[in-house]
N, C-alpha and C positions, 0 to 999 in steps of 0.2 A: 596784742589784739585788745582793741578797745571792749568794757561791757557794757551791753544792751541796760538802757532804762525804762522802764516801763512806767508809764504815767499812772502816778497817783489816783487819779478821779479815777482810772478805768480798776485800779484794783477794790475802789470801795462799792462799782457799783457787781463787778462781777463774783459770782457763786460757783460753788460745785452743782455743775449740772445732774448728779446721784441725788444728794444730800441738800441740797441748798443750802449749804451752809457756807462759812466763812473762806476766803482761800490764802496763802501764804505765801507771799515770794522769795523763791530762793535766788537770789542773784548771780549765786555763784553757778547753781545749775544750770539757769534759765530756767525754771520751773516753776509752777504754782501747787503749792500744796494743799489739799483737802483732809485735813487730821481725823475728819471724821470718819470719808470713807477709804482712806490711806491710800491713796492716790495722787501723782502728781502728773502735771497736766504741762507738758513739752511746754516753749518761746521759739518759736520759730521767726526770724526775723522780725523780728519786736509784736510777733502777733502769737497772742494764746491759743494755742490748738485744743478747745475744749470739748473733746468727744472723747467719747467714753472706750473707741476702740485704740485710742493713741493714747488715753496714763497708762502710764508707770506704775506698776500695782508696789507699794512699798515692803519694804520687807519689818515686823513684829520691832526691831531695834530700834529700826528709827522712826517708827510712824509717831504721833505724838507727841514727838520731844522737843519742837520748839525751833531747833537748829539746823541746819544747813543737811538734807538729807545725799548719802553720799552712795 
């Protein structure tokens, strides 16, 4: 199975819609991460599902840390 790409431009213009802050892509997930509000925000067929009733609330280990949350 091939992995979905997510265009560049769209990750620097989009935010965490909590936080407005920065977001993080995990490729390996499909997910975009919000370190602030520890939240990861589904890739459903190459489109970010950015509401707040669909993240992933992270769990205290991995929020933060940069890498691949699992």
């Amino acid at each position: 199975m091939s992995e979905r790409k997510i265009d560049p431009k769209l990750l620097e213009i989009l935010v965490c819609p909590l936080t407005k802050g920065p977001l993080r892509y995990d490729a390996e997930a499909q997910e975009l991460i919000s370190d602030q509000a520890g939240l990861a925000f589904p890739i459903r067929d190459g489109i970010p599902i950015m509401l707040l009733d669909e993240a992933r609330q992270l769990d205290a280990d991995s929020a933060g840390k940069g890498g691949p949350v699992s």
